[in-house]
C-alpha positions in Angstrom: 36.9 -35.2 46.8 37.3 -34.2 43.0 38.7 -30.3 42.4 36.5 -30.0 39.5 34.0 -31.9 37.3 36.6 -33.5 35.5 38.1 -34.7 38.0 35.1 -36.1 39.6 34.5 -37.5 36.4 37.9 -39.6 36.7 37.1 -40.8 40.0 33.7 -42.2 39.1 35.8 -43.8 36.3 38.3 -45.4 38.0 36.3 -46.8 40.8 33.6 -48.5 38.1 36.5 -50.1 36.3 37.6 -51.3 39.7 34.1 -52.3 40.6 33.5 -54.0 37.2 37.6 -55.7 37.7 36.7 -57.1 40.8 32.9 -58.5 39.3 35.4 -60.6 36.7 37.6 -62.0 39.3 34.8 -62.9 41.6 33.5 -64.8 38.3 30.7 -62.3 38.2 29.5 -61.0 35.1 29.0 -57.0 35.1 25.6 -55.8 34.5 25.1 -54.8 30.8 24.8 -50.9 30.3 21.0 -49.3 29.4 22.0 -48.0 26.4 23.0 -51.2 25.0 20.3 -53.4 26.1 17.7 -54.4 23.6 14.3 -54.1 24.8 10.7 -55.6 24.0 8.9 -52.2 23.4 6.2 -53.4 25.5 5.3 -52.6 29.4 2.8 -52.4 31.7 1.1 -49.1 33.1 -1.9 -49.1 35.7 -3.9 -46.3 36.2 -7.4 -45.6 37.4 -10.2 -46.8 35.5 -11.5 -43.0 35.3 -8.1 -42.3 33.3 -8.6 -45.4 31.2 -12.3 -44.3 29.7 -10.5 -40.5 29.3 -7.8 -42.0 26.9 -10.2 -44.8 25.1 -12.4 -41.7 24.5 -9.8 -39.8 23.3 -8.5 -42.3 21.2 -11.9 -42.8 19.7 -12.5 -39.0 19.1 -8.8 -39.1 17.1 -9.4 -42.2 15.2 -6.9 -44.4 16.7 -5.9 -46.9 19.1 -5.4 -46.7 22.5 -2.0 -47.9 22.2 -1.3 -45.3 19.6 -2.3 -42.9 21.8 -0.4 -43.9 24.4 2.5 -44.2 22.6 2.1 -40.7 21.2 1.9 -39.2 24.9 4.8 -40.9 26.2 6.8 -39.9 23.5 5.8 -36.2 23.7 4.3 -36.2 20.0 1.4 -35.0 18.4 -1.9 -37.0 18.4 -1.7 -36.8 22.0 
């Protein structure tokens, strides 16, 4: 157990160089990290059909798409 953060950080960076050294020598390739990954920009959310006519509506009221709207929400932006 780590005596401070920064030590608990060097402990959670030693053992994923390990884990990711061990991956290699096993022939396994490491995952690639989030933050680096390129992404499509497009996904799949389900909701109720209730919630579906409440946002069409309100994208109609607005003036824009549904996917606008969406997009507007998720991101925590006006229009929403």
């Amino acid at each position: 157990m780590a005596d401070s953060p920064a030590g608990a950080l060097e402990g959670m960076t030693r053992l994923a160089t390990d884990v990711v050294r061990e991956m290699e020598t096993g022939g396994e390739t490491p995952p690639v990290p989030l933050a680096t990954r390129s992404y499509s920009g497009k996904f799949m959310v389900r909701v109720p059909p209730e919630t579906h006519r409440a946002l069409l509506l309100a994208a109609s009221e607005q003036g824009v798409s549904l996917n606008s709207l969406a997009t507007a929400r998720l991101a925590g932006t006006a229009g929403g």
